[in-house]
PDB file of N, CA, C and O in Angstrom:
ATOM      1  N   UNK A   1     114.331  82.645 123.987  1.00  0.00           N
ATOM      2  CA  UNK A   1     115.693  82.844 124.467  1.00  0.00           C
ATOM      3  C   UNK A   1     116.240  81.523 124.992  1.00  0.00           C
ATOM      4  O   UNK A   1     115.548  80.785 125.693  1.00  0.00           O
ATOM      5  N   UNK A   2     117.578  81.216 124.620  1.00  0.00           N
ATOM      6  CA  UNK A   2     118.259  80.250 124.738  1.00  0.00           C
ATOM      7  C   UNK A   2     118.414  80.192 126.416  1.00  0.00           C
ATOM      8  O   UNK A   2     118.187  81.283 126.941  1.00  0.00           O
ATOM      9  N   UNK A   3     118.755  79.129 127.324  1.00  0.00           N
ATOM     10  CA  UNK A   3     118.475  79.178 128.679  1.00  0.00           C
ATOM     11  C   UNK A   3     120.198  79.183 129.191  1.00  0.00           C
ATOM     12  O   UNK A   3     121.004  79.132 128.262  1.00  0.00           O
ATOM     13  N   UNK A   4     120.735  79.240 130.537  1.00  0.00           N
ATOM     14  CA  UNK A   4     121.810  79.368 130.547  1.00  0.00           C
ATOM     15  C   UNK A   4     123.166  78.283 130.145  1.00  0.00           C
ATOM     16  O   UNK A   4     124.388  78.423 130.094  1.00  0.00           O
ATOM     17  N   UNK A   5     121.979  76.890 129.846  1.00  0.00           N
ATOM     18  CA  UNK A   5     123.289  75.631 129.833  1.00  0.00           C
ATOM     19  C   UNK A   5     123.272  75.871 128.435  1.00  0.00           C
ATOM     20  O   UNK A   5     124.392  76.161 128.015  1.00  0.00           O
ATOM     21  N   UNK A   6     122.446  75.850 127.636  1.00  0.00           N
ATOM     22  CA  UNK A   6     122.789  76.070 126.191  1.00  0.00           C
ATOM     23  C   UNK A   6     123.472  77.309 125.682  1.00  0.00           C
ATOM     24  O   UNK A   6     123.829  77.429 124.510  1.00  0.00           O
ATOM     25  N   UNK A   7     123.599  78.010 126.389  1.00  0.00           N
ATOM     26  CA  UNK A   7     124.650  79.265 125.902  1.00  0.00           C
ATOM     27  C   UNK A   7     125.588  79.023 126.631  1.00  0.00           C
ATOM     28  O   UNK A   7     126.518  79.620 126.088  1.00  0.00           O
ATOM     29  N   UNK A   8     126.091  78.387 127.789  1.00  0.00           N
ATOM     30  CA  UNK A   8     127.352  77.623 128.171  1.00  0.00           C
ATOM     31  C   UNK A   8     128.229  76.373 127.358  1.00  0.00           C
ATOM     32  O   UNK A   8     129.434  76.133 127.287  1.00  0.00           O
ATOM     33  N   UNK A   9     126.830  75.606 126.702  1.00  0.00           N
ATOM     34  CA  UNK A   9     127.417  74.934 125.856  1.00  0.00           C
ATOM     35  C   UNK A   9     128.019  75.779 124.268  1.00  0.00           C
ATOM     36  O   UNK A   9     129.111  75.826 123.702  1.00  0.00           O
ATOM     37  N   UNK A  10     127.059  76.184 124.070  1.00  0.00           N
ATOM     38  CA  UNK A  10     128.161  77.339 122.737  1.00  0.00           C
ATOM     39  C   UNK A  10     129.072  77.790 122.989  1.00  0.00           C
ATOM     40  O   UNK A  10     129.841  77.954 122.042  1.00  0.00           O
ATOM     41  N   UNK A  11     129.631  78.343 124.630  1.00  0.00           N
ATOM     42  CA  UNK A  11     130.601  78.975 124.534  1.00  0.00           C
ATOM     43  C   UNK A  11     131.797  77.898 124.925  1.00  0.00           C
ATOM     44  O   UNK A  11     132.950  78.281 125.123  1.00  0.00           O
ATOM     45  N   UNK A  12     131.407  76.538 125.012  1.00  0.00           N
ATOM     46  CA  UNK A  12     132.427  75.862 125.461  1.00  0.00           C
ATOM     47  C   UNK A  12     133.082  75.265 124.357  1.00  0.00           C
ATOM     48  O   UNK A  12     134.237  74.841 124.329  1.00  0.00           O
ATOM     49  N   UNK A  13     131.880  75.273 123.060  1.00  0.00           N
ATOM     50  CA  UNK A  13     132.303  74.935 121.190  1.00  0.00           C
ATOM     51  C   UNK A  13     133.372  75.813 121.054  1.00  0.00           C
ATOM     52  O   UNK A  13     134.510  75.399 120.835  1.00  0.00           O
ATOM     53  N   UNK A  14     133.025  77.320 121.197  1.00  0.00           N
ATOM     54  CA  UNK A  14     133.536  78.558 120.855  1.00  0.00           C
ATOM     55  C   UNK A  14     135.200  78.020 121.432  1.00  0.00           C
ATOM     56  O   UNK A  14     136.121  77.702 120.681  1.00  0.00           O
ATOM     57  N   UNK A  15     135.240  78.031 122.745  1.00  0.00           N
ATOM     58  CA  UNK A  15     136.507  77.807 122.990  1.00  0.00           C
ATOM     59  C   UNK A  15     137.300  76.517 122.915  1.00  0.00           C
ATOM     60  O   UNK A  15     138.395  76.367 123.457  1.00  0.00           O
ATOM     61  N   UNK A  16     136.755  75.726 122.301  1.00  0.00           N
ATOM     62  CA  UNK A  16     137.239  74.245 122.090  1.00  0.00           C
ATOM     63  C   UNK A  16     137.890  75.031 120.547  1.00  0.00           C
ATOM     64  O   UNK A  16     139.089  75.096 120.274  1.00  0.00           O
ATOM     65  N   UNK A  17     136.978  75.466 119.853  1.00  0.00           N
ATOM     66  CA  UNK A  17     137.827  75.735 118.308  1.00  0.00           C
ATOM     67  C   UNK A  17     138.659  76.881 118.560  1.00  0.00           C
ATOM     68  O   UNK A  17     139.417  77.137 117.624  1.00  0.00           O
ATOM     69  N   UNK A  18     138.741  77.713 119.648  1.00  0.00           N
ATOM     70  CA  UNK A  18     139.853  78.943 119.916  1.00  0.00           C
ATOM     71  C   UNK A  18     141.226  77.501 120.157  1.00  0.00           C
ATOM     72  O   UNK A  18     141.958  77.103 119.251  1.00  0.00           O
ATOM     73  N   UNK A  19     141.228  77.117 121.218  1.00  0.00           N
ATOM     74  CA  UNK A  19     142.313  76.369 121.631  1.00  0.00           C
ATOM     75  C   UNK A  19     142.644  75.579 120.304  1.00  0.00           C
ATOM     76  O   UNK A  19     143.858  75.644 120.111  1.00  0.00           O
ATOM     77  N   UNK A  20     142.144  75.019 119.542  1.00  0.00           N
ATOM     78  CA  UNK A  20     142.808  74.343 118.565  1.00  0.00           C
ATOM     79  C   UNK A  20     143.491  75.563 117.598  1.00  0.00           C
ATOM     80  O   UNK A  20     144.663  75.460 117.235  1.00  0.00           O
ATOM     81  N   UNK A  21     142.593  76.810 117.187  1.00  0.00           N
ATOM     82  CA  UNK A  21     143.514  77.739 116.825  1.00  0.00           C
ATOM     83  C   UNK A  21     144.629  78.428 117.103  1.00  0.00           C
ATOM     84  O   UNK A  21     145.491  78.952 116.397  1.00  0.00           O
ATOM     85  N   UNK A  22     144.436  78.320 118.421  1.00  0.00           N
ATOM     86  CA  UNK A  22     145.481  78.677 118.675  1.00  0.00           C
ATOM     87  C   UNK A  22     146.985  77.730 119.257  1.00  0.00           C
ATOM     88  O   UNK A  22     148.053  78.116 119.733  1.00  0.00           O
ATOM     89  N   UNK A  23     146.567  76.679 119.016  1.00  0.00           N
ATOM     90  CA  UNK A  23     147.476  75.718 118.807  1.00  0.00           C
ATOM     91  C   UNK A  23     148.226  75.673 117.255  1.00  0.00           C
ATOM     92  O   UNK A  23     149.299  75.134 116.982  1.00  0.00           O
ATOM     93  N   UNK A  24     147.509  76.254 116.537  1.00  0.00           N
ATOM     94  CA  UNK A  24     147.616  76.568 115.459  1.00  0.00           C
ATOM     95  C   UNK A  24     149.137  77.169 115.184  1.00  0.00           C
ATOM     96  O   UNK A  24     150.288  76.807 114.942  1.00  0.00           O
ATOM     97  N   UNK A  25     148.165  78.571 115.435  1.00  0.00           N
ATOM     98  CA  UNK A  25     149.028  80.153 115.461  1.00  0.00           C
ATOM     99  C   UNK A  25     150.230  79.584 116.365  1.00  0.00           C
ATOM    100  O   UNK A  25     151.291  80.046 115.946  1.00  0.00           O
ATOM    101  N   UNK A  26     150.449  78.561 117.690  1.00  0.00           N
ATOM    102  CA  UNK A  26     151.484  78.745 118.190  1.00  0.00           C
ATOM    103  C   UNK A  26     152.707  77.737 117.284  1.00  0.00           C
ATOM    104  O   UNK A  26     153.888  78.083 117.280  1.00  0.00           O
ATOM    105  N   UNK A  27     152.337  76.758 116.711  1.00  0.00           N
ATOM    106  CA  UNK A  27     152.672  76.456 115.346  1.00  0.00           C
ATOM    107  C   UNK A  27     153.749  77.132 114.506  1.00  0.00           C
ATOM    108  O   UNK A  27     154.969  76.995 114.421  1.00  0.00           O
ATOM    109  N   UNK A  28     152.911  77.856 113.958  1.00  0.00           N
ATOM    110  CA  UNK A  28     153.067  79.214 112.960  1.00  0.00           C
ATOM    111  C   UNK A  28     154.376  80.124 113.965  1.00  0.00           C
ATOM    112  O   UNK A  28     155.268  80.681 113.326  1.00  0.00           O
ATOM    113  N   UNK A  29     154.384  80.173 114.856  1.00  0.00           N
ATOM    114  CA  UNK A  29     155.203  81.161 115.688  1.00  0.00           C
ATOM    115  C   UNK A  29     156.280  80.778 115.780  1.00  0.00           C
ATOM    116  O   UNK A  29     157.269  81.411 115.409  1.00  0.00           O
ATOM    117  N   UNK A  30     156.289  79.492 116.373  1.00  0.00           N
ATOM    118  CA  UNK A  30     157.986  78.734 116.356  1.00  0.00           C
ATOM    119  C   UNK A  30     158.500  78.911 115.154  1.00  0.00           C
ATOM    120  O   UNK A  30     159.623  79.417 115.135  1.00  0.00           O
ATOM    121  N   UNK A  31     157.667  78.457 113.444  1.00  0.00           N
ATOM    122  CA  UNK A  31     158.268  78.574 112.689  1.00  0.00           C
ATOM    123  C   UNK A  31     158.812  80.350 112.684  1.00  0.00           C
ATOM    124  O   UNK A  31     160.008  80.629 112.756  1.00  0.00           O
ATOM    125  N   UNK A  32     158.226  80.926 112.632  1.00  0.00           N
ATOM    126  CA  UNK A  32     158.712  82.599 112.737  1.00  0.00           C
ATOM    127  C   UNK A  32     159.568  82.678 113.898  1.00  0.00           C
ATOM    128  O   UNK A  32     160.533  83.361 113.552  1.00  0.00           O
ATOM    129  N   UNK A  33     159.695  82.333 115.062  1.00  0.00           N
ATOM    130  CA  UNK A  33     160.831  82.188 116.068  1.00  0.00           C
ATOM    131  C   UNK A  33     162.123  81.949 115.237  1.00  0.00           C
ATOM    132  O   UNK A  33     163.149  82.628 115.258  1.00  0.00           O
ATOM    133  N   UNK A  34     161.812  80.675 114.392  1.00  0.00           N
ATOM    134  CA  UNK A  34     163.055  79.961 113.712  1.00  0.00           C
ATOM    135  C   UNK A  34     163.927  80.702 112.696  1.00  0.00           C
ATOM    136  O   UNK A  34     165.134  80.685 112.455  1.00  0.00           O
ATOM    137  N   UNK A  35     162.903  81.343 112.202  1.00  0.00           N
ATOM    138  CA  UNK A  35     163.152  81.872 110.813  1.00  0.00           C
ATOM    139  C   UNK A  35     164.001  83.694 111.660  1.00  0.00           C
ATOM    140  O   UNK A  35     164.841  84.461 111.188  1.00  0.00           O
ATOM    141  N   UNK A  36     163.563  83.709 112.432  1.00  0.00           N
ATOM    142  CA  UNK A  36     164.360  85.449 112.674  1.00  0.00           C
ATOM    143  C   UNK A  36     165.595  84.966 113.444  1.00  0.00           C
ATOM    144  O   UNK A  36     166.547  85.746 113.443  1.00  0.00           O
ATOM    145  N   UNK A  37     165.748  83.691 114.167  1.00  0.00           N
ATOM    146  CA  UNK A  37     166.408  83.132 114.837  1.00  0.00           C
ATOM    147  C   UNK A  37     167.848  82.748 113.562  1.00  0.00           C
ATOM    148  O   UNK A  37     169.025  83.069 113.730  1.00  0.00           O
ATOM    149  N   UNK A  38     167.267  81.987 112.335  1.00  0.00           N
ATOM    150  CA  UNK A  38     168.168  81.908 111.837  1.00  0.00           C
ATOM    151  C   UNK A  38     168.929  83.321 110.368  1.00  0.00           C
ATOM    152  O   UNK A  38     169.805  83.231 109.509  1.00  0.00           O
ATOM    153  N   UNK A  39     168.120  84.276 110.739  1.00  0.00           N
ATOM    154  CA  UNK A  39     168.132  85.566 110.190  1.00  0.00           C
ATOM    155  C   UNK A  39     168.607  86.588 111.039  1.00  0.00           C
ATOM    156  O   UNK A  39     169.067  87.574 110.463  1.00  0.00           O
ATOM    157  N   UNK A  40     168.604  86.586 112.299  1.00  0.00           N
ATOM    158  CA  UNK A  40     169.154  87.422 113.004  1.00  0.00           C
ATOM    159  C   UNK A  40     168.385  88.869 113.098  1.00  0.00           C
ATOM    160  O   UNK A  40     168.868  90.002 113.103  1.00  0.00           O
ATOM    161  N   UNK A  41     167.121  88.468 113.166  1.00  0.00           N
ATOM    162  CA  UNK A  41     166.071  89.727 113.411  1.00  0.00           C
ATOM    163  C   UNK A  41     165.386  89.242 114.993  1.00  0.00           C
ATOM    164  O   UNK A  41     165.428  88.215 115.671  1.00  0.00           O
ATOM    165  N   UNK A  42     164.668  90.789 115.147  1.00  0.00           N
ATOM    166  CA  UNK A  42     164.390  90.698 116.630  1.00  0.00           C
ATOM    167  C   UNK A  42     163.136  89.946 116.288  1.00  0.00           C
ATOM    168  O   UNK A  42     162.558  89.595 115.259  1.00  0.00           O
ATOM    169  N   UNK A  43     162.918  89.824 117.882  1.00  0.00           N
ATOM    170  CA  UNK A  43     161.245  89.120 117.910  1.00  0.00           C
ATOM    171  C   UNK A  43     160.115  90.223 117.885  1.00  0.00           C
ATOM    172  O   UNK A  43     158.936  90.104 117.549  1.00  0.00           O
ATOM    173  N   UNK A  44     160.830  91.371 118.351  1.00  0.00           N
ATOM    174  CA  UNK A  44     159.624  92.381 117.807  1.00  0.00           C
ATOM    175  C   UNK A  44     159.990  93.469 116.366  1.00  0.00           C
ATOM    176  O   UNK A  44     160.909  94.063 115.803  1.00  0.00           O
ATOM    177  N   UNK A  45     158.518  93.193 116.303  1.00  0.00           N
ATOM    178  CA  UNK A  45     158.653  94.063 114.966  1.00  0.00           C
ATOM    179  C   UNK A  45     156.650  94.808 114.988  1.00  0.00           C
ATOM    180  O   UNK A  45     155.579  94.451 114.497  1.00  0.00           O
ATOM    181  N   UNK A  46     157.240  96.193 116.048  1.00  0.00           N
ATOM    182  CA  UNK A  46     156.171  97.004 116.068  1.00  0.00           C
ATOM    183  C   UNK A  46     155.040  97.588 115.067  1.00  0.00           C
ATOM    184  O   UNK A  46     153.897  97.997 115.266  1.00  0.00           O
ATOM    185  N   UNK A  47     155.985  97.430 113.701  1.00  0.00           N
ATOM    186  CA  UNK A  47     155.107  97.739 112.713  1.00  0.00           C
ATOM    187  C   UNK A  47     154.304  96.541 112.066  1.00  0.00           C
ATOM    188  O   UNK A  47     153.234  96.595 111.460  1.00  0.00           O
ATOM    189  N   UNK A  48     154.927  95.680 112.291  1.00  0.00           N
ATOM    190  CA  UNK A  48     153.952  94.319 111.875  1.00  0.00           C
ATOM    191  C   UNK A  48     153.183  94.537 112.559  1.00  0.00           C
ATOM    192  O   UNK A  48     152.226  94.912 111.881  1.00  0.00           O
ATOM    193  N   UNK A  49     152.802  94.563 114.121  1.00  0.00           N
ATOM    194  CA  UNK A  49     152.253  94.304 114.887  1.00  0.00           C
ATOM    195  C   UNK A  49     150.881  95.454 115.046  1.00  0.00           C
ATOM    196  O   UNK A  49     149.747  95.268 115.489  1.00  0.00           O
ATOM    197  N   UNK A  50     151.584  96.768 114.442  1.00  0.00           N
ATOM    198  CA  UNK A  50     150.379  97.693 113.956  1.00  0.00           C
ATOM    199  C   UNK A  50     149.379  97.709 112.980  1.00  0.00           C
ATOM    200  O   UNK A  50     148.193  98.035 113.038  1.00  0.00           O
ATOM    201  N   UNK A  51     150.214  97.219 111.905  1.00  0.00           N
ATOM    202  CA  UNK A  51     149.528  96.804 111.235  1.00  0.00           C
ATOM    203  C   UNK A  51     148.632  95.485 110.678  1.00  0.00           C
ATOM    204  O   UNK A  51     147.870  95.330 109.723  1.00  0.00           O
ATOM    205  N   UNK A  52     149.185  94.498 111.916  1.00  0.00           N
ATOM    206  CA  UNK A  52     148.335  93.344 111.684  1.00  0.00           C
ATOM    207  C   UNK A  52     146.789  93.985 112.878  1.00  0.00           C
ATOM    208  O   UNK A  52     145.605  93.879 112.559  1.00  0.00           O
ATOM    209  N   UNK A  53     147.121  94.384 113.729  1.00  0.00           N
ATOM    210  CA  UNK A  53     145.660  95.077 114.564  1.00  0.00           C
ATOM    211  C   UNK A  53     145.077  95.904 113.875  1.00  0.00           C
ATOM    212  O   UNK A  53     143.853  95.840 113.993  1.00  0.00           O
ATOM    213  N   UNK A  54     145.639  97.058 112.845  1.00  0.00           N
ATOM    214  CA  UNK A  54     144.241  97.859 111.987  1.00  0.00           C
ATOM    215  C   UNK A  54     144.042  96.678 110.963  1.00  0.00           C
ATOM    216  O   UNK A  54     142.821  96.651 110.814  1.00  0.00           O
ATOM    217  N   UNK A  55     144.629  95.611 110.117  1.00  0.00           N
ATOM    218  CA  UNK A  55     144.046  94.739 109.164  1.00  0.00           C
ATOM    219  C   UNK A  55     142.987  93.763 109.902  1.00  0.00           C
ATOM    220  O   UNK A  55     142.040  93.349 109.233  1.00  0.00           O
ATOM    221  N   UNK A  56     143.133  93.330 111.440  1.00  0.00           N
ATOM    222  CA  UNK A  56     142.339  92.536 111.775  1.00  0.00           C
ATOM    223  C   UNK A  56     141.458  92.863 112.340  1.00  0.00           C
ATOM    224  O   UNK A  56     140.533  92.054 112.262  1.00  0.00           O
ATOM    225  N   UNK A  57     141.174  94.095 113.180  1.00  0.00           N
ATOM    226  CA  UNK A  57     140.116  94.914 113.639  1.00  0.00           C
ATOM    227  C   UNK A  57     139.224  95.174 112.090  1.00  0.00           C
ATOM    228  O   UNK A  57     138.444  96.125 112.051  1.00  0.00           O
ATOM    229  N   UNK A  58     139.273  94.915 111.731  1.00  0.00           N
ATOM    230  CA  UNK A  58     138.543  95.579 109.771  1.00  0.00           C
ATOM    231  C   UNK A  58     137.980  94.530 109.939  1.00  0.00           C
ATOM    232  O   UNK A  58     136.929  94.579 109.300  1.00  0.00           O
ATOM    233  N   UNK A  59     138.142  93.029 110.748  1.00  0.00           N
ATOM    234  CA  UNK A  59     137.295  92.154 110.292  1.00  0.00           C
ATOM    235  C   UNK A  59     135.709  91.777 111.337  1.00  0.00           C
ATOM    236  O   UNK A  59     134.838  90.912 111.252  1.00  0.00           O
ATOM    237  N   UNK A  60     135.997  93.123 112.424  1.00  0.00           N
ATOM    238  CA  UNK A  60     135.069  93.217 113.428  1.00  0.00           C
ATOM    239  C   UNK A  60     133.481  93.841 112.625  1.00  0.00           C
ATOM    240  O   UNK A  60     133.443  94.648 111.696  1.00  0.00           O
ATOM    241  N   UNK A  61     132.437  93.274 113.219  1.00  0.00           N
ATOM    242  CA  UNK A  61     131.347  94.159 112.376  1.00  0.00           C
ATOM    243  C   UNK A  61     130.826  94.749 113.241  1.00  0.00           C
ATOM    244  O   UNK A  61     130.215  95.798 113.043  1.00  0.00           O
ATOM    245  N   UNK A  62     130.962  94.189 114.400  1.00  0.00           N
ATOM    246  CA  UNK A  62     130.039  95.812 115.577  1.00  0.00           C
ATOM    247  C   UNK A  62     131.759  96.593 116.143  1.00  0.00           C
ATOM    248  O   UNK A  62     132.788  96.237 116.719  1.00  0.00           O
ATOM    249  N   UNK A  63     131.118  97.921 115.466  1.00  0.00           N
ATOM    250  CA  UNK A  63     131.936  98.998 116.205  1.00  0.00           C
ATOM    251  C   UNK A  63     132.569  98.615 117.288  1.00  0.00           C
ATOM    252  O   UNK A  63     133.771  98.382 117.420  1.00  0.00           O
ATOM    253  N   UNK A  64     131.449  98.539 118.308  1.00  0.00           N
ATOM    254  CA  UNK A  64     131.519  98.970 120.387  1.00  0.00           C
ATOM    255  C   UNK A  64     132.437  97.711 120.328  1.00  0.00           C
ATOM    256  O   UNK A  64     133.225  97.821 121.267  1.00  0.00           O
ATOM    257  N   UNK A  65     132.729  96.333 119.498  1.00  0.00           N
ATOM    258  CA  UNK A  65     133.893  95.647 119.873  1.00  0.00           C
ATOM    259  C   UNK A  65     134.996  95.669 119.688  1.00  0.00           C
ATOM    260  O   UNK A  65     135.656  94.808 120.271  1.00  0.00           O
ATOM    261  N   UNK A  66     135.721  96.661 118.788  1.00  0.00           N
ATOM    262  CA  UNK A  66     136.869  97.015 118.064  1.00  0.00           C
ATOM    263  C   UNK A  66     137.888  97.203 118.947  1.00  0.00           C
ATOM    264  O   UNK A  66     138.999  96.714 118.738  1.00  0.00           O
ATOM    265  N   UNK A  67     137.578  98.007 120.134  1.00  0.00           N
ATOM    266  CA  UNK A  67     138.749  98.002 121.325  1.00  0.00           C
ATOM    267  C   UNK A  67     138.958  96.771 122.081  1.00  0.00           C
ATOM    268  O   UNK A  67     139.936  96.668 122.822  1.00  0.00           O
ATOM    269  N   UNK A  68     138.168  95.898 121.954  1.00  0.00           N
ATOM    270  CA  UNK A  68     138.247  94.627 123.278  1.00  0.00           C
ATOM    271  C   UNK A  68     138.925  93.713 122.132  1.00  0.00           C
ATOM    272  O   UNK A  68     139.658  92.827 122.572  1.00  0.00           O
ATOM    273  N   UNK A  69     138.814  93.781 120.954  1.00  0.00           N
ATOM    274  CA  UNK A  69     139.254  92.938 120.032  1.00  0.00           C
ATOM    275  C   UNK A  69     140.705  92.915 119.818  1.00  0.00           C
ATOM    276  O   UNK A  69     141.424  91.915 119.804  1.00  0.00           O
ATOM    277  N   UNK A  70     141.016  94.029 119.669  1.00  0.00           N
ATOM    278  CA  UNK A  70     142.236  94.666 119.877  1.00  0.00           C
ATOM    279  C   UNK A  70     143.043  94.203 121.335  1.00  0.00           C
ATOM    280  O   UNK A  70     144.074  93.531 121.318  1.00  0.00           O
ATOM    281  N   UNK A  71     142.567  94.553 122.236  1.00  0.00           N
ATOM    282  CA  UNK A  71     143.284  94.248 123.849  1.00  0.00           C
ATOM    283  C   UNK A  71     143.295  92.780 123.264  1.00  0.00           C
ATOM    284  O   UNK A  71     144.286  92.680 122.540  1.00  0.00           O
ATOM    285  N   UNK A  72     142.569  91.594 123.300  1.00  0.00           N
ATOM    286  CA  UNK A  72     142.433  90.592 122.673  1.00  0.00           C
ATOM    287  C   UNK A  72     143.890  90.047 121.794  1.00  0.00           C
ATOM    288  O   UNK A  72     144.809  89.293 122.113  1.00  0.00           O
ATOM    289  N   UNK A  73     143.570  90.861 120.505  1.00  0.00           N
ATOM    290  CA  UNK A  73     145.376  90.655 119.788  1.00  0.00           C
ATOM    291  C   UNK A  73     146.444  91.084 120.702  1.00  0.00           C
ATOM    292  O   UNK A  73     147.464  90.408 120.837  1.00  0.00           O
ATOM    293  N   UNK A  74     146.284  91.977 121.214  1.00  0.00           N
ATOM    294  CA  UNK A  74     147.736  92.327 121.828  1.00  0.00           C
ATOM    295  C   UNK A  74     147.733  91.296 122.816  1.00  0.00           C
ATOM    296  O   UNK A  74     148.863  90.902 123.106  1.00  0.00           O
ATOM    297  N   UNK A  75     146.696  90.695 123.471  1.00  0.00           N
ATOM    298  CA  UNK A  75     147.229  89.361 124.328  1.00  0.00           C
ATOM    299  C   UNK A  75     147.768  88.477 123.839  1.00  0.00           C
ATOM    300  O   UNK A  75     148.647  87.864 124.445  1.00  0.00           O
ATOM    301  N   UNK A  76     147.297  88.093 122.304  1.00  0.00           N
ATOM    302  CA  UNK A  76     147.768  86.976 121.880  1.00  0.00           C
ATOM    303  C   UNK A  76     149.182  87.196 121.067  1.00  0.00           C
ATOM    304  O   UNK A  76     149.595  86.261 120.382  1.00  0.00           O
ATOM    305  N   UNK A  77     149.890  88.363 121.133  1.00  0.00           N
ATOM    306  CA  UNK A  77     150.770  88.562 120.601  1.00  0.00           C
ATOM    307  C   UNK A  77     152.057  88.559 121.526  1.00  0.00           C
ATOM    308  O   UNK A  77     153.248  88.266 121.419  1.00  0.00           O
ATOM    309  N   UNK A  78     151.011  89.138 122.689  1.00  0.00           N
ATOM    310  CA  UNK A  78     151.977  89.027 124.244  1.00  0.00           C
ATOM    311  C   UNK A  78     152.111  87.849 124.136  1.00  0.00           C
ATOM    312  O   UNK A  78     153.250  87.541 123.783  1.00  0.00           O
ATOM    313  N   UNK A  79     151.463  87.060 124.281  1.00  0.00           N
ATOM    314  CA  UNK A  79     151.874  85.703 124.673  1.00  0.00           C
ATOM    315  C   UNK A  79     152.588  84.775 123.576  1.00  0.00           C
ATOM    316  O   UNK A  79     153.518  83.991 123.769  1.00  0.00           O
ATOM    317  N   UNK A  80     152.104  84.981 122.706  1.00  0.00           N
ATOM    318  CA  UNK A  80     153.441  84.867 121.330  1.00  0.00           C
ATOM    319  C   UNK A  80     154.511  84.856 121.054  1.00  0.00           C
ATOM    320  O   UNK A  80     154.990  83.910 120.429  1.00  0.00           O
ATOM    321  N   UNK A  81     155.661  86.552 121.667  1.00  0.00           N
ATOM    322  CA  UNK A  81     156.330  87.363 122.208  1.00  0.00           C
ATOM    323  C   UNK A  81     157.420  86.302 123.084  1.00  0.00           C
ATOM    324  O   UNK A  81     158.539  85.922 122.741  1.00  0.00           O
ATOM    325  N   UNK A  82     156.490  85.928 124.575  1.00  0.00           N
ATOM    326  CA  UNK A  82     157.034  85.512 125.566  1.00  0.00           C
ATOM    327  C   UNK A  82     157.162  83.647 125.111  1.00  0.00           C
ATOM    328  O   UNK A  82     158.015  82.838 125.477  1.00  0.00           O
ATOM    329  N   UNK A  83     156.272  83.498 124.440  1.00  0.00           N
ATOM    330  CA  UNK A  83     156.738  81.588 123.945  1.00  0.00           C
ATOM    331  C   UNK A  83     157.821  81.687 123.408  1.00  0.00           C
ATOM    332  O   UNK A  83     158.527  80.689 123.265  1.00  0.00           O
ATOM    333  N   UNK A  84     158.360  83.386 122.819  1.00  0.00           N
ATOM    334  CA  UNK A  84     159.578  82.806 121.066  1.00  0.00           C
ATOM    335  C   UNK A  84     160.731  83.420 122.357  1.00  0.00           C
ATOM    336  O   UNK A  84     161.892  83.283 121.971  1.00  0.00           O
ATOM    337  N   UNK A  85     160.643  83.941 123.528  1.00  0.00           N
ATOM    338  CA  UNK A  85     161.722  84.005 123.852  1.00  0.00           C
ATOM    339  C   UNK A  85     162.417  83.099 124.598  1.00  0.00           C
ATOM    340  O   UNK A  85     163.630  82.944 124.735  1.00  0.00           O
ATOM    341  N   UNK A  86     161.123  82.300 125.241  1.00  0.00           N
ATOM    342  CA  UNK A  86     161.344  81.225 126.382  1.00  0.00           C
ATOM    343  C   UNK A  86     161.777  80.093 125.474  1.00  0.00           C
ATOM    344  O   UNK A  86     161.608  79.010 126.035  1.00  0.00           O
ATOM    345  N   UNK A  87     162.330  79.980 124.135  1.00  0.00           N
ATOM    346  CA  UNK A  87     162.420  79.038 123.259  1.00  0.00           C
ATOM    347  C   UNK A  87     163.925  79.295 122.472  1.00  0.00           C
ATOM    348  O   UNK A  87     164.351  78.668 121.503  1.00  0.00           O
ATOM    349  N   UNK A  88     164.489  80.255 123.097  1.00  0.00           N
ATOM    350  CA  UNK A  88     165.908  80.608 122.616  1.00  0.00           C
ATOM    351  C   UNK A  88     166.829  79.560 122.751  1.00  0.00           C
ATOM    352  O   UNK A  88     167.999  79.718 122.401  1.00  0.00           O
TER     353      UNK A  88
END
């Protein structure tokens, strides 16, 4: 068994490549900010948003994580949400 600094260090990899992803995705968002901005659609769109959580939960392989994965997207969508409005 791995000891506690070496599983601190994986999880500090883990979140070094989250933050660049999600530097990513916030990327990706402005452009979609822009694009409904210059289309005149809202920033929410509930059914995207349903259906991007059952397409991305499908990519979970243990069961028992499917709900935390989920709370998970809806954070990152919350916070998604609140960047495209604070950007009006």
């Amino acid at each position: 068994m791995e000891d506690l600094t070496q599983l601190r260090e994986k999880l500090d990899i883990i979140d070094e490549a989250m933050a660049n992803l999600f530097e990513q995705r916030m990327e990706v968002i402005e452009n979609v900010r822009i694009y409904k901005k210059q289309n005149n659609l809202p920033i929410l769109d509930s059914n995207r948003e349903n259906s991007m959580l059952e397409k991305n939960s499908k990519y979970i392989r243990d069961p028992e994580l499917i709900p935390y994965y989920e709370e998970f997207l809806k954070a990152v969508t919350g916070v998604s949400k609140e960047y495209m409005k604070t950007k009006k």
